[in-house]
N, CA, C and O atoms as a Tinker XYZ file with bonds, in Angstrom:
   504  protein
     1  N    -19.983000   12.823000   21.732000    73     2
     2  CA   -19.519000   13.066000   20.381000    64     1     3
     3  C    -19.389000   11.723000   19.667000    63     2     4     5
     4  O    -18.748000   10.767000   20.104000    81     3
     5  N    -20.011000   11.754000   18.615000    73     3     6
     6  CA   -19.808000   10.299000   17.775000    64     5     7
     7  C    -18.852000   10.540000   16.658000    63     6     8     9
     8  O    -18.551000   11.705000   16.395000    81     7
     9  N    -18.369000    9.597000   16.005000    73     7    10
    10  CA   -17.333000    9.163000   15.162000    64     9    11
    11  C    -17.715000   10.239000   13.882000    63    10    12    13
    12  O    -16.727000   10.507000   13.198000    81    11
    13  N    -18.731000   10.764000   13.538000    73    11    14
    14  CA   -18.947000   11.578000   12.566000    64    13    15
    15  C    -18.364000   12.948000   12.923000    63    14    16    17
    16  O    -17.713000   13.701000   12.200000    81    15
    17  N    -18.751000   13.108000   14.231000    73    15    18
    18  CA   -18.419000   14.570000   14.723000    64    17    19
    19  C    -16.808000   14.898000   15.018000    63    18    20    21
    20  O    -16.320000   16.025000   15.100000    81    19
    21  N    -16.116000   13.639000   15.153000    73    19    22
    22  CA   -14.621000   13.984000   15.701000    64    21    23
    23  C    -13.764000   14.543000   14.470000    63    22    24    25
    24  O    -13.971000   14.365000   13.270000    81    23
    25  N    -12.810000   15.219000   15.055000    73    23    26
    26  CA   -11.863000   16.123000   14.343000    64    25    27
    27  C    -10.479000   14.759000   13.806000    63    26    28    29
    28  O     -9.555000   15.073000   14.556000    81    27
    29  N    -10.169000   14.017000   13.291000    73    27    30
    30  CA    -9.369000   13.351000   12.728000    64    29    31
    31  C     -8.027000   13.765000   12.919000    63    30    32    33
    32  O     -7.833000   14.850000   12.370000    81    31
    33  N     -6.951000   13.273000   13.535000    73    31    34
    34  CA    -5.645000   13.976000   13.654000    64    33    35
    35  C     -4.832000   13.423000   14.104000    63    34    36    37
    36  O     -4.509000   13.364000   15.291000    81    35
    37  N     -4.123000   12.654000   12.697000    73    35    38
    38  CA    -3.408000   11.286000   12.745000    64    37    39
    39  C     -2.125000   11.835000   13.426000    63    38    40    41
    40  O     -1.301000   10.922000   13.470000    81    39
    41  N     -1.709000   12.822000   13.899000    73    39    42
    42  CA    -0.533000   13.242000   14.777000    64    41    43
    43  C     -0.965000   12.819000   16.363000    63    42    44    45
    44  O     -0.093000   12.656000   17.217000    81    43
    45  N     -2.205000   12.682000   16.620000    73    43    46
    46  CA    -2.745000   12.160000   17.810000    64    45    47
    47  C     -2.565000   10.487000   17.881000    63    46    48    49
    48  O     -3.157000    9.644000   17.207000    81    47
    49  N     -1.669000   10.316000   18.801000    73    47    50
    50  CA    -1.410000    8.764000   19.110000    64    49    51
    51  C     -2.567000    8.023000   19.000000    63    50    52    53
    52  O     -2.469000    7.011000   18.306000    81    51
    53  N     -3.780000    8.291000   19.568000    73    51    54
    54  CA    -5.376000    7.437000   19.663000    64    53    55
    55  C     -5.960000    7.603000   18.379000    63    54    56    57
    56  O     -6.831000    6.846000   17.950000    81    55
    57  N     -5.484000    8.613000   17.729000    73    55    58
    58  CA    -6.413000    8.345000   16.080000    64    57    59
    59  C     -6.158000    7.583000   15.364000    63    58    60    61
    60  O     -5.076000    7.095000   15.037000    81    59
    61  N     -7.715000    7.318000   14.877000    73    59    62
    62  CA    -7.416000    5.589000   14.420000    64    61    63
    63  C     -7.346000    5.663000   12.924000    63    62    64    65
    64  O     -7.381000    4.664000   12.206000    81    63
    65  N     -7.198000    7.477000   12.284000    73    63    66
    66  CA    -6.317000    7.389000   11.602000    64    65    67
    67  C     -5.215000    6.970000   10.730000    63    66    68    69
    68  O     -5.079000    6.558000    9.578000    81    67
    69  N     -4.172000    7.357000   12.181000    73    67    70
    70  CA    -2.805000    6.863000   12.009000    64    69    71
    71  C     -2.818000    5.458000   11.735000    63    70    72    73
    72  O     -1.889000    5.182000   10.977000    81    71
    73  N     -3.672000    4.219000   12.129000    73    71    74
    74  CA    -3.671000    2.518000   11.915000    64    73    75
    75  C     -3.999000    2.971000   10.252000    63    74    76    77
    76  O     -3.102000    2.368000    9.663000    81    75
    77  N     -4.568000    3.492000    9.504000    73    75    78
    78  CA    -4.714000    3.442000    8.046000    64    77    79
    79  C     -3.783000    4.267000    7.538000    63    78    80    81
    80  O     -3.162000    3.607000    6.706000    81    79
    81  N     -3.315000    5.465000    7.601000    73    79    82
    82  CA    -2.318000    5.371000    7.528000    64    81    83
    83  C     -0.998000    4.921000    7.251000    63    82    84    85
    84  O     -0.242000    5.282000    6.349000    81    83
    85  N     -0.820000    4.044000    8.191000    73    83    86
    86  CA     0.394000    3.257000    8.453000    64    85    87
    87  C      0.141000    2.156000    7.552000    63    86    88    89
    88  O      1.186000    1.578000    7.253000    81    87
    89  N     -1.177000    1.545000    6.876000    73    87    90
    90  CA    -1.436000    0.673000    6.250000    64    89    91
    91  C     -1.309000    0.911000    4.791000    63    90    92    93
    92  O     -0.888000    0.067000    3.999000    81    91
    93  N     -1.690000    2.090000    4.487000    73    91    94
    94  CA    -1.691000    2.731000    3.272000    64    93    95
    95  C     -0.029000    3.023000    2.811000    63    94    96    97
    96  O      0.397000    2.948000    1.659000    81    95
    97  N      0.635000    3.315000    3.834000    73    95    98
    98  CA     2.068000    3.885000    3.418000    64    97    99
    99  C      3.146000    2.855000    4.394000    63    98   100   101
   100  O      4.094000    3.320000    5.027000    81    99
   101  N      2.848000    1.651000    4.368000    73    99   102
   102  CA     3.919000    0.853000    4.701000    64   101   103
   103  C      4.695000    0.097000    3.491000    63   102   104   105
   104  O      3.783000   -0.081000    2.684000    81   103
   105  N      5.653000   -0.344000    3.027000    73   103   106
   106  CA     6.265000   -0.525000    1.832000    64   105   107
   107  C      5.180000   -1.311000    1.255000    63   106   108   109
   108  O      4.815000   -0.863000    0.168000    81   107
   109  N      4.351000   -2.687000    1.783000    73   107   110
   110  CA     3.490000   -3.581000    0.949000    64   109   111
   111  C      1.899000   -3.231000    0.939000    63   110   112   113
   112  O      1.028000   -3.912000    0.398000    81   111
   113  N      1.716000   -2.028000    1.651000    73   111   114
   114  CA     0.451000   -1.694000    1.097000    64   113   115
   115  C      0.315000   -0.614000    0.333000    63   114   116   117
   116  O     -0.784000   -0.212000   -0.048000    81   115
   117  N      1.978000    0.217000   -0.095000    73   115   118
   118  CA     1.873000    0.934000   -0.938000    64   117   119
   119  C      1.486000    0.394000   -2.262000    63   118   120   121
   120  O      0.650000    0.562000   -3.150000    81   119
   121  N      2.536000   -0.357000   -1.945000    73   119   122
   122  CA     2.608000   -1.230000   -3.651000    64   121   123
   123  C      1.673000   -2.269000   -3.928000    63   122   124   125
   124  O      1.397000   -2.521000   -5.101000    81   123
   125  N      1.078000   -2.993000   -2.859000    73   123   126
   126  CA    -0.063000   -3.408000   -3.293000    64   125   127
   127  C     -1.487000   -2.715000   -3.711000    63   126   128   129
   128  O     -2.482000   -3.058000   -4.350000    81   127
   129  N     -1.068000   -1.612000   -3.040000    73   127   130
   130  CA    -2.844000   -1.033000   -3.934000    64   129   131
   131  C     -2.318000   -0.671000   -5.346000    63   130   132   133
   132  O     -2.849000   -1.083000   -6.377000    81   131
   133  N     -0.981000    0.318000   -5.300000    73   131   134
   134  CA    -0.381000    0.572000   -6.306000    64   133   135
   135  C     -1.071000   -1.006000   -7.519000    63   134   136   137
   136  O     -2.114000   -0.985000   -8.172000    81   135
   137  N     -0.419000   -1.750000   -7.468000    73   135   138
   138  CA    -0.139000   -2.879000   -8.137000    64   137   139
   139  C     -2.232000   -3.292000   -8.419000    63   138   140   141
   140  O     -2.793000   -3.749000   -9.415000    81   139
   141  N     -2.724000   -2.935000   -7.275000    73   139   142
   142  CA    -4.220000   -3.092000   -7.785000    64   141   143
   143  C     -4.994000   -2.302000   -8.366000    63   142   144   145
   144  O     -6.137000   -2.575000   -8.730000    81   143
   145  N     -4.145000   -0.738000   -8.563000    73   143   146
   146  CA    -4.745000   -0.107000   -9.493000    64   145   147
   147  C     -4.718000   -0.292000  -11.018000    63   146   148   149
   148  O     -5.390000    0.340000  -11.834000    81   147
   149  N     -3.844000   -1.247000  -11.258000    73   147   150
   150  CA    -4.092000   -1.553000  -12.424000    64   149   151
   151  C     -5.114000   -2.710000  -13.111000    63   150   152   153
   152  O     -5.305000   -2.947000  -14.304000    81   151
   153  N     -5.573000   -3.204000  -12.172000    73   151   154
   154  CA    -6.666000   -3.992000  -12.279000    64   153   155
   155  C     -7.117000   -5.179000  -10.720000    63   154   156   157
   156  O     -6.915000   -4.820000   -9.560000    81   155
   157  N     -7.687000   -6.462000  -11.076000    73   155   158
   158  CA    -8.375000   -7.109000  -10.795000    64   157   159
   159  C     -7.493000   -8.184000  -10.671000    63   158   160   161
   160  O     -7.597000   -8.965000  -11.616000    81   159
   161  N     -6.484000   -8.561000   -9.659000    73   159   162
   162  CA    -5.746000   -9.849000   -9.397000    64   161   163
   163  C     -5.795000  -10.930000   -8.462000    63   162   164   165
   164  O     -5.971000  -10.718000   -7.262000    81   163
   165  N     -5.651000  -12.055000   -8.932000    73   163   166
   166  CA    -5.583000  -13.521000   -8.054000    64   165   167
   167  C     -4.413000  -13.561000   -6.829000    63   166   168   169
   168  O     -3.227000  -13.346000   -7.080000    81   167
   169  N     -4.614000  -13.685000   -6.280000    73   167   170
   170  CA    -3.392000  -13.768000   -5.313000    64   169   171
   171  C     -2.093000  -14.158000   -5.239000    63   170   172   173
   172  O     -1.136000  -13.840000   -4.533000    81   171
   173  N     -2.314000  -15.072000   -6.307000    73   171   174
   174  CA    -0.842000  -15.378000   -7.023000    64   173   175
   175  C      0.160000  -14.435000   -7.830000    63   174   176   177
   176  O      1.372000  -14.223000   -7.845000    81   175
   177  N     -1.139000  -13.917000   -8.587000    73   175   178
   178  CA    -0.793000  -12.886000   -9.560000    64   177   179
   179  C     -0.530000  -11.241000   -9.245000    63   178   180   181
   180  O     -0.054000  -10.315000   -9.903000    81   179
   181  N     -1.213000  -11.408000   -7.606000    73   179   182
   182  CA    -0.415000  -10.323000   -7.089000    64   181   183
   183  C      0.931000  -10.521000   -6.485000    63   182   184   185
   184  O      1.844000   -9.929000   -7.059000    81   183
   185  N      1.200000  -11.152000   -5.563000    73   183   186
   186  CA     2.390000  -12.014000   -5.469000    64   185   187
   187  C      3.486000  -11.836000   -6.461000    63   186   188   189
   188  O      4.519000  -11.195000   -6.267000    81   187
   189  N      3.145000  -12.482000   -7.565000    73   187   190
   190  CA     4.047000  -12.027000   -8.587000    64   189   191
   191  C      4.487000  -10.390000   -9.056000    63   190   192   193
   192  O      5.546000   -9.903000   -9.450000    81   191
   193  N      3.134000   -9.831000   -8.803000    73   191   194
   194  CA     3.565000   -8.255000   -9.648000    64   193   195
   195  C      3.765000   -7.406000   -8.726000    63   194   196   197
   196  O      3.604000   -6.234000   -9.067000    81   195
   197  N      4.357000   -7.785000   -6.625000    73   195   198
   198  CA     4.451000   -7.067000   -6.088000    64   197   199
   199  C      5.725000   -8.171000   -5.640000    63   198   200   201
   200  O      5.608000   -9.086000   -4.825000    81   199
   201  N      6.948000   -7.811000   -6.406000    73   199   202
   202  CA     7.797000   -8.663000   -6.039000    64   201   203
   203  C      8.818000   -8.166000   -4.827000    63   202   204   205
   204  O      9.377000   -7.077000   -4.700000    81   203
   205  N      8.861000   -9.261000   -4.041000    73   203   206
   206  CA     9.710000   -9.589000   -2.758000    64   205   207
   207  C      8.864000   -9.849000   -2.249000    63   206   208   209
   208  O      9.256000  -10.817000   -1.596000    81   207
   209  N      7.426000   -9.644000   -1.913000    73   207   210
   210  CA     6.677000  -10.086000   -0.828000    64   209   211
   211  C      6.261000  -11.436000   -0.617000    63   210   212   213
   212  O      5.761000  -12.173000   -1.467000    81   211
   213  N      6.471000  -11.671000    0.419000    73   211   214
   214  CA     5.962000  -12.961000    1.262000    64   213   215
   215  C      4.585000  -13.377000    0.848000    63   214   216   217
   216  O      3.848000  -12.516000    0.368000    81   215
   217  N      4.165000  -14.599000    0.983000    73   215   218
   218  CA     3.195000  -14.890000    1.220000    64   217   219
   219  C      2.194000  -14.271000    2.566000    63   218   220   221
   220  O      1.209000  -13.536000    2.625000    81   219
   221  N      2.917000  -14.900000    3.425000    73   219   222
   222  CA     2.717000  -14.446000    4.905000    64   221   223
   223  C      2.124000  -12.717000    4.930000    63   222   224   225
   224  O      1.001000  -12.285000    5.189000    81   223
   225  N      3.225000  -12.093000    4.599000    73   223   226
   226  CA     3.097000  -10.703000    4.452000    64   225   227
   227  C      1.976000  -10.145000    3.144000    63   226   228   229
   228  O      0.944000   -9.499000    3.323000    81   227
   229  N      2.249000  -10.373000    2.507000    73   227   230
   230  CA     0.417000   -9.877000    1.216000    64   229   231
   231  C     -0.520000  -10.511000    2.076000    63   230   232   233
   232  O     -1.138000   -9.701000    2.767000    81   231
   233  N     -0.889000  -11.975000    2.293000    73   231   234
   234  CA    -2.304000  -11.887000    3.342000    64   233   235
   235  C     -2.219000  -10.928000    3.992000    63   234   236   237
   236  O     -2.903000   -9.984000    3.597000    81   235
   237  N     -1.468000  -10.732000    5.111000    73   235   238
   238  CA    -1.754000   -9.629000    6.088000    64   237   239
   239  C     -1.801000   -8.195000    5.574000    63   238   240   241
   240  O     -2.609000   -7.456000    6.137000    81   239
   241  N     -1.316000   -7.862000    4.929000    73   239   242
   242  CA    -1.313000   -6.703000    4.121000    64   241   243
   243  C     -2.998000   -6.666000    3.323000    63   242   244   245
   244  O     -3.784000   -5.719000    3.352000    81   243
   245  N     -3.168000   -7.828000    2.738000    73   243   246
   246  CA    -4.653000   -7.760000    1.746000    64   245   247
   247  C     -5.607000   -8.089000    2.963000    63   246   248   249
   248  O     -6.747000   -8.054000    2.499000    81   247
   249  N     -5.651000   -8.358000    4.153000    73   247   250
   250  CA    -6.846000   -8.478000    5.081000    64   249   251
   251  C     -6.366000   -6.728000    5.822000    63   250   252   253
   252  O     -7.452000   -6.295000    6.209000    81   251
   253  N     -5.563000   -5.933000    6.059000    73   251   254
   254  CA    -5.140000   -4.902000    6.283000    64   253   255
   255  C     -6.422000   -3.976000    5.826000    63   254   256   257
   256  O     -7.332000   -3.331000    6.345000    81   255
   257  N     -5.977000   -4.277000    4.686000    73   255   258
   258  CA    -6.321000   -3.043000    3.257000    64   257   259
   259  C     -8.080000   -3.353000    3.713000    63   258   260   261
   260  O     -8.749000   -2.563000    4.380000    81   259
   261  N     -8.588000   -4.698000    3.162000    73   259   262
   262  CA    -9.454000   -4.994000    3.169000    64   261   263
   263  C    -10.524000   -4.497000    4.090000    63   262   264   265
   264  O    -11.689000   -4.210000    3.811000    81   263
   265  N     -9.752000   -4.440000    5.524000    73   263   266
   266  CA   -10.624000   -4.277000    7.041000    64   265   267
   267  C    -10.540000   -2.875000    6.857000    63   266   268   269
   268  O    -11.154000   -2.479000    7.848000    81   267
   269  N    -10.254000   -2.070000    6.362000    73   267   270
   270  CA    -9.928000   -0.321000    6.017000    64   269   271
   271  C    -11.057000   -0.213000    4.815000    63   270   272   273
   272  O    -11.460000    0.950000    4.803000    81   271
   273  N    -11.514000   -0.765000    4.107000    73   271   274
   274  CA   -12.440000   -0.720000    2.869000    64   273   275
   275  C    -11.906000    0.026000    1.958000    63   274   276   277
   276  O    -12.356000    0.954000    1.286000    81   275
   277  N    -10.391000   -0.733000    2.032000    73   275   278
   278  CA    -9.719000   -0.191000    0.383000    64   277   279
   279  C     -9.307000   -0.944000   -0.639000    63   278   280   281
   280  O     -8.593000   -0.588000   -1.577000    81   279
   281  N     -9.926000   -2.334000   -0.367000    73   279   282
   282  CA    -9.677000   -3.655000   -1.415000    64   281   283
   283  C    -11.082000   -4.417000   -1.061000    63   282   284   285
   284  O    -11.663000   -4.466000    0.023000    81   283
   285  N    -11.465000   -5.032000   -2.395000    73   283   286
   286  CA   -12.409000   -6.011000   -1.902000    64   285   287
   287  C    -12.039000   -7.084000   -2.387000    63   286   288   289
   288  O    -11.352000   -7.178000   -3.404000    81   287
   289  N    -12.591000   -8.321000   -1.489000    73   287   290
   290  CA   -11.614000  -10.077000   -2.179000    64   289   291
   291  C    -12.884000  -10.534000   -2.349000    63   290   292   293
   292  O    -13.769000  -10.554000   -1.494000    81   291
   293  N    -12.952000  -10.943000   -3.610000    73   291   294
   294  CA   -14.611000  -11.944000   -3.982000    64   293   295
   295  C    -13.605000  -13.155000   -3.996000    63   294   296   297
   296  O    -12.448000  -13.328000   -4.381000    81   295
   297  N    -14.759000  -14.048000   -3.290000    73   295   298
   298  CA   -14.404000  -15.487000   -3.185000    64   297   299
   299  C    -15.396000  -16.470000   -4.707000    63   298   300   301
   300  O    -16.588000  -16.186000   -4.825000    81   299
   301  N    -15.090000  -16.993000   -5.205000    73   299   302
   302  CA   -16.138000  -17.735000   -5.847000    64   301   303
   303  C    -15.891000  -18.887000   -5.296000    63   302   304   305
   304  O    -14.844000  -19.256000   -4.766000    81   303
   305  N    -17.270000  -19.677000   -5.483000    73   303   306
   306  CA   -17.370000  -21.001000   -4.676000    64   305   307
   307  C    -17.076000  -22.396000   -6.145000    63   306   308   309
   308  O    -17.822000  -23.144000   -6.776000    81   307
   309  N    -15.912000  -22.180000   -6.127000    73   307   310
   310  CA   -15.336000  -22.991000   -7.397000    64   309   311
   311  C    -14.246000  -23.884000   -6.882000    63   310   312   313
   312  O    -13.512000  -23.486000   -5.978000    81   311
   313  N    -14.069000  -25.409000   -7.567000    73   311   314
   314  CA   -13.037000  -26.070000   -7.378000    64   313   315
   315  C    -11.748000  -25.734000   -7.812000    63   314   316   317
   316  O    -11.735000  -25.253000   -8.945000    81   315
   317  N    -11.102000  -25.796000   -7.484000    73   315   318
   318  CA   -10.618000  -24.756000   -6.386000    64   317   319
   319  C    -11.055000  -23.408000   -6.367000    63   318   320   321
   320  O    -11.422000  -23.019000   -7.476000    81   319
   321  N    -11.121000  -22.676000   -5.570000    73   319   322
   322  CA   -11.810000  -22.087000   -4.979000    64   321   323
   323  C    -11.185000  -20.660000   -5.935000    63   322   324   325
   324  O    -10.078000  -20.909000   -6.413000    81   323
   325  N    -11.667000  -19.378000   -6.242000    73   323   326
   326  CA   -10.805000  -18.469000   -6.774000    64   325   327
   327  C    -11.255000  -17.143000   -5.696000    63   326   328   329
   328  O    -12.361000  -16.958000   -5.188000    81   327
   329  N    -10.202000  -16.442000   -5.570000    73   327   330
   330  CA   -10.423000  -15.461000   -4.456000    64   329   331
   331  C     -9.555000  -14.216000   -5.719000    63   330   332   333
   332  O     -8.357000  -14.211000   -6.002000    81   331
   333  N    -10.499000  -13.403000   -6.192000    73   331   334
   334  CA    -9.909000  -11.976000   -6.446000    64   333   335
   335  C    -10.279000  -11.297000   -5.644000    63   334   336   337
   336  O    -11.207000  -11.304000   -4.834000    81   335
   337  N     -8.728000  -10.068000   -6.142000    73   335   338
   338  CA    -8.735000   -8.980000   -5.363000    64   337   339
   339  C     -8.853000   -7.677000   -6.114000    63   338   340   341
   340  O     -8.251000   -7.473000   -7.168000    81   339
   341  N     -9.668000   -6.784000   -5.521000    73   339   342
   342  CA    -9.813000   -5.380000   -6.503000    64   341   343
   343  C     -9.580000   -4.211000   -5.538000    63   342   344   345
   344  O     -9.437000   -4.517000   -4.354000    81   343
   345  N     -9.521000   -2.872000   -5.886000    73   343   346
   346  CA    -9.698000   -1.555000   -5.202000    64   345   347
   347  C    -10.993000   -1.438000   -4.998000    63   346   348   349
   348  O    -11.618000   -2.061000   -5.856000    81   347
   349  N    -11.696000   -0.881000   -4.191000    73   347   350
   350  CA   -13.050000    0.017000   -3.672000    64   349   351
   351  C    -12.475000    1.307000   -4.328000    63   350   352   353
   352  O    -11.425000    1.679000   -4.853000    81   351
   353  N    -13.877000    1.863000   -3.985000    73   351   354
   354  CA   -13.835000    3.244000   -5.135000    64   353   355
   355  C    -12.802000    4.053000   -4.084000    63   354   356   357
   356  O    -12.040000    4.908000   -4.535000    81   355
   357  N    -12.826000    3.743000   -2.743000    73   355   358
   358  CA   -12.023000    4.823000   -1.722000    64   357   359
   359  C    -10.548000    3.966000   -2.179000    63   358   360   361
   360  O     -9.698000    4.443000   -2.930000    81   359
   361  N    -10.500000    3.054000   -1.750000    73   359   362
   362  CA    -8.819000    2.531000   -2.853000    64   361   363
   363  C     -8.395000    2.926000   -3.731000    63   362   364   365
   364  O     -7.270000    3.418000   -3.810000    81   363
   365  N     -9.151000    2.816000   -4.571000    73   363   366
   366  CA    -8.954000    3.453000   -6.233000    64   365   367
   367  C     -8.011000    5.185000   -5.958000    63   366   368   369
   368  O     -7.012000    5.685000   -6.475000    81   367
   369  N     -9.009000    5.640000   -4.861000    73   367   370
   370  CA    -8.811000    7.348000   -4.749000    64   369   371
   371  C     -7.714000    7.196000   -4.314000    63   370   372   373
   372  O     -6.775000    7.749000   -4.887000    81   371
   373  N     -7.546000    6.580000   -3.425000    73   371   374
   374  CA    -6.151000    6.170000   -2.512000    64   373   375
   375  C     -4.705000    6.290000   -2.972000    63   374   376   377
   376  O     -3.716000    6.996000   -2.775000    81   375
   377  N     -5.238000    4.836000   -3.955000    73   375   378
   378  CA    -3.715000    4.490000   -4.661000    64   377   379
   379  C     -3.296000    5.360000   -6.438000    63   378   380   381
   380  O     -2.444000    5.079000   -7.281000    81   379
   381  N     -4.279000    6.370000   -6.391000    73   379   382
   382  CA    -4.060000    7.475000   -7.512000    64   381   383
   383  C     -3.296000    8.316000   -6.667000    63   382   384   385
   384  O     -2.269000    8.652000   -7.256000    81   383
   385  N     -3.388000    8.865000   -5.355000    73   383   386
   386  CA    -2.124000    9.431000   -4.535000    64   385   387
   387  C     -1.075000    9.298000   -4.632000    63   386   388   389
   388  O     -0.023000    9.879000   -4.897000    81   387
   389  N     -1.755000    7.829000   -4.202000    73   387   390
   390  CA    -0.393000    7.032000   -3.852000    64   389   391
   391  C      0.841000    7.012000   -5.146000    63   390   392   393
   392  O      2.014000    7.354000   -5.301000    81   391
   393  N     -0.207000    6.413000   -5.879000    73   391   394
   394  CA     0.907000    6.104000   -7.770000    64   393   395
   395  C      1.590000    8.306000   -8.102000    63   394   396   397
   396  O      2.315000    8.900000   -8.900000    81   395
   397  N      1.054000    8.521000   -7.342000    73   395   398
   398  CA     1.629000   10.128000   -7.583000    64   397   399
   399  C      3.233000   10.266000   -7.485000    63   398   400   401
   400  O      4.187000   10.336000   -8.260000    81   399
   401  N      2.931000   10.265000   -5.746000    73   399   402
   402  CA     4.159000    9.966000   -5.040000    64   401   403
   403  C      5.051000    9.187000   -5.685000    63   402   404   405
   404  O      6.173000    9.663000   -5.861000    81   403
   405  N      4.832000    8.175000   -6.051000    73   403   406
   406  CA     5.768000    6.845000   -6.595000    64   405   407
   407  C      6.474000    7.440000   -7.749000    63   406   408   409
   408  O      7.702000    7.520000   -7.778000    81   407
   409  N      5.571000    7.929000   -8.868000    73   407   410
   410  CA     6.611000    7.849000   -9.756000    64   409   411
   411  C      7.090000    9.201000  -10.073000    63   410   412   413
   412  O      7.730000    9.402000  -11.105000    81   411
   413  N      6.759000   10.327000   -9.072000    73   411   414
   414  CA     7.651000   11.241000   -8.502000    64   413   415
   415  C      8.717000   10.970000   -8.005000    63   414   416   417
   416  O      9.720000   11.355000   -8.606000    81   415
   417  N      8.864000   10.250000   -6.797000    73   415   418
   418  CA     9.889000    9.215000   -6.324000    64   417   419
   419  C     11.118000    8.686000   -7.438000    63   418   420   421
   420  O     12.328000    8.881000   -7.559000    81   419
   421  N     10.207000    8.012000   -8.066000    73   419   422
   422  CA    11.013000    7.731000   -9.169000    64   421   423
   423  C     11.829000    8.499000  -10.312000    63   422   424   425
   424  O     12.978000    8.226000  -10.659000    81   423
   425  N     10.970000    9.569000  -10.859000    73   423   426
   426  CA    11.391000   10.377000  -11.545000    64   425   427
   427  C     12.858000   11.347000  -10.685000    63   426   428   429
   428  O     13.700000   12.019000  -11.281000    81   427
   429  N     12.791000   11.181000   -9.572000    73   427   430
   430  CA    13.729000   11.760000   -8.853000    64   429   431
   431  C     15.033000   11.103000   -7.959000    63   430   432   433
   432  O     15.694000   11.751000   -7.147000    81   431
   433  N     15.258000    9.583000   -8.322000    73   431   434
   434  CA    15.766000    8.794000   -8.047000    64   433   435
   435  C     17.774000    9.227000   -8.526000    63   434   436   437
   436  O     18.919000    9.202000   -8.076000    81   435
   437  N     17.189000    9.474000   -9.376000    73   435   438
   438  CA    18.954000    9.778000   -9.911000    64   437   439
   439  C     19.238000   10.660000   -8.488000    63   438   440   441
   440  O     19.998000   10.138000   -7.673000    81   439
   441  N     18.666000   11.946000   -8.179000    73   439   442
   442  CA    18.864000   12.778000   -7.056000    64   441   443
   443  C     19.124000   12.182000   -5.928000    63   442   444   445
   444  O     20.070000   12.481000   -5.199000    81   443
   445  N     18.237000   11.228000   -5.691000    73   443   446
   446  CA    18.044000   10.950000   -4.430000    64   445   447
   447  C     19.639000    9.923000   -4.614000    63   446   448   449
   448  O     20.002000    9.656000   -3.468000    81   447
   449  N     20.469000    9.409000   -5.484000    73   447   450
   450  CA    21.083000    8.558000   -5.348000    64   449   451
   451  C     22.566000    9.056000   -5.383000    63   450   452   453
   452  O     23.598000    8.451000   -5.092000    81   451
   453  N     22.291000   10.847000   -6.001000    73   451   454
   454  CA    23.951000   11.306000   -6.023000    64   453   455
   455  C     23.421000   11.987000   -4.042000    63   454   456   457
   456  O     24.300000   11.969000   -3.181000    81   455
   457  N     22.545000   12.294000   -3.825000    73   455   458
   458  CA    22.813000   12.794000   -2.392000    64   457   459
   459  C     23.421000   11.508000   -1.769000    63   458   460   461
   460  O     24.516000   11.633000   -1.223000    81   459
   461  N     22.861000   10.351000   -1.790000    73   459   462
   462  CA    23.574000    9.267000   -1.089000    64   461   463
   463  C     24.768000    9.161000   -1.210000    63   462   464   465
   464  O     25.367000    9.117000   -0.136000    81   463
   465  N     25.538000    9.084000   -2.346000    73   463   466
   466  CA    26.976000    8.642000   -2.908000    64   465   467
   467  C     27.690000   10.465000   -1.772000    63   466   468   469
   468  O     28.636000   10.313000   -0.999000    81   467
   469  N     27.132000   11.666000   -1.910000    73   467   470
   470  CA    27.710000   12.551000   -1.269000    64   469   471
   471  C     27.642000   12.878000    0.094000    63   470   472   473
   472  O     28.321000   13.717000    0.686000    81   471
   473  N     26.345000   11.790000    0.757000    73   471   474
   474  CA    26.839000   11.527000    2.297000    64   473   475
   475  C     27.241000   10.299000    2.783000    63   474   476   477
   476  O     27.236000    9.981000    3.972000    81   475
   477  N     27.668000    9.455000    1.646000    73   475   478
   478  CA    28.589000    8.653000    2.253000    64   477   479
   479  C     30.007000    9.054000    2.204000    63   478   480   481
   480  O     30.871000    8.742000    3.024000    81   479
   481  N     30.123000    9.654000    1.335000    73   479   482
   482  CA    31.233000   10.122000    1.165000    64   481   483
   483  C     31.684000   10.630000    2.103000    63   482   484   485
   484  O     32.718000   10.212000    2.624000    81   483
   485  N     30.897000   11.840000    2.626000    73   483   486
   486  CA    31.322000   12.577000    3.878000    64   485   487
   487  C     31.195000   12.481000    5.397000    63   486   488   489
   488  O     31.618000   13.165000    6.329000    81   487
   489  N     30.261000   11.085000    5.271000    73   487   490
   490  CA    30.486000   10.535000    6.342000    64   489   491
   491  C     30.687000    9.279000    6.777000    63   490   492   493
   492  O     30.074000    8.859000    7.759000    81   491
   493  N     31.610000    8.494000    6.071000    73   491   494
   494  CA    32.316000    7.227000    5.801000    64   493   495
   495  C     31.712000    6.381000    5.898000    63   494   496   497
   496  O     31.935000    5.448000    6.669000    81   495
   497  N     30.416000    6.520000    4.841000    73   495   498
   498  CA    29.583000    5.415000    4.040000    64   497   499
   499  C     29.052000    4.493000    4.989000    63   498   500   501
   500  O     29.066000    4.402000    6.217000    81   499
   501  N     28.535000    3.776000    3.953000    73   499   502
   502  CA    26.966000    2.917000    5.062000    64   501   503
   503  C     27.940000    1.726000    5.461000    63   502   504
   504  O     27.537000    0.814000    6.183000    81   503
C-alpha cells in the first residue's frame, strides 16, 4: 500500500497526520499562518505582528509550516539578504479554517471568561 492508498487517521499515534496537525494548531503556527493570511511578510515583520514570539520559536515554527507545504520563504540574493514569507495555496485553505475558529473564539470570549470567574469561584480559583 503506498501513501496515496492509506486511510489518514490522526487519532492513530503513527499518522503522520497528527505531526501537521500539531503544527497547524499549536499556539505559533496558529497565529502565524493566521498572521500570513493577510499577506506577504519579512521575518521581522512577522515577529512583530505575531506578538510574544521568540525568535528561536517563529524559525522553528516557519521551517515547521514550511516542511508541511503551508508557507513558502523566497530568499532573494540581495545585500542583505531578504527572505519573505507567504501561504501556499494549501496554507491559504488552512489558515481560512483556522481564522474561523479564531474569531469565533473570540467572539465568544466574554463566555468563555464568566465560566472561568464561576469555576474559580467554586473551586478556589487558580
Amino acid at each position: 500500500m503506498d501513501s496515496t492508498d492509506m486511510a489518514y487517521d490522526v487519532f492513530s499515534r503513527h499518522c503522520p497526520s497528527r505531526g501537521t496537525l500539531e503544527h497547524v494548531t499549536g499556539r505559533w503556527g496558529a497565529l502565524t499562518l493566521g498572521a500570513l493570511h493577510d499577506g506577504t511578510f519579512r521575518f521581522n515583520e512577522l515577529r512583530r505582528r505575531v506578538d510574544g514570539v521568540s525568535e528561536k520559536m517563529l524559525s522553528q515554527t516557519l521551517h515547521a509550516l514550511e516542511r508541511d507545504g503551508l508557507v513558502r520563504r523566497d530568499a532573494q540574493p540581495t545585500n542583505p539578504p531578504r527572505v519573505d514569507y507567504q501561504l501556499t495555496p494549501l496554507g491559504r485553505e488552512i489558515a481560512e479554517r483556522l481564522l474561523t475558529l479564531i474569531r469565533f473564539v473570540e467572539s465568544r470570549q466574554d463566555d468563555v471568561l464568566r465560566a472561568r470567574e464561576c469555576y474559580d469561584a467554586t473551586r478556589g480559583g487558580r
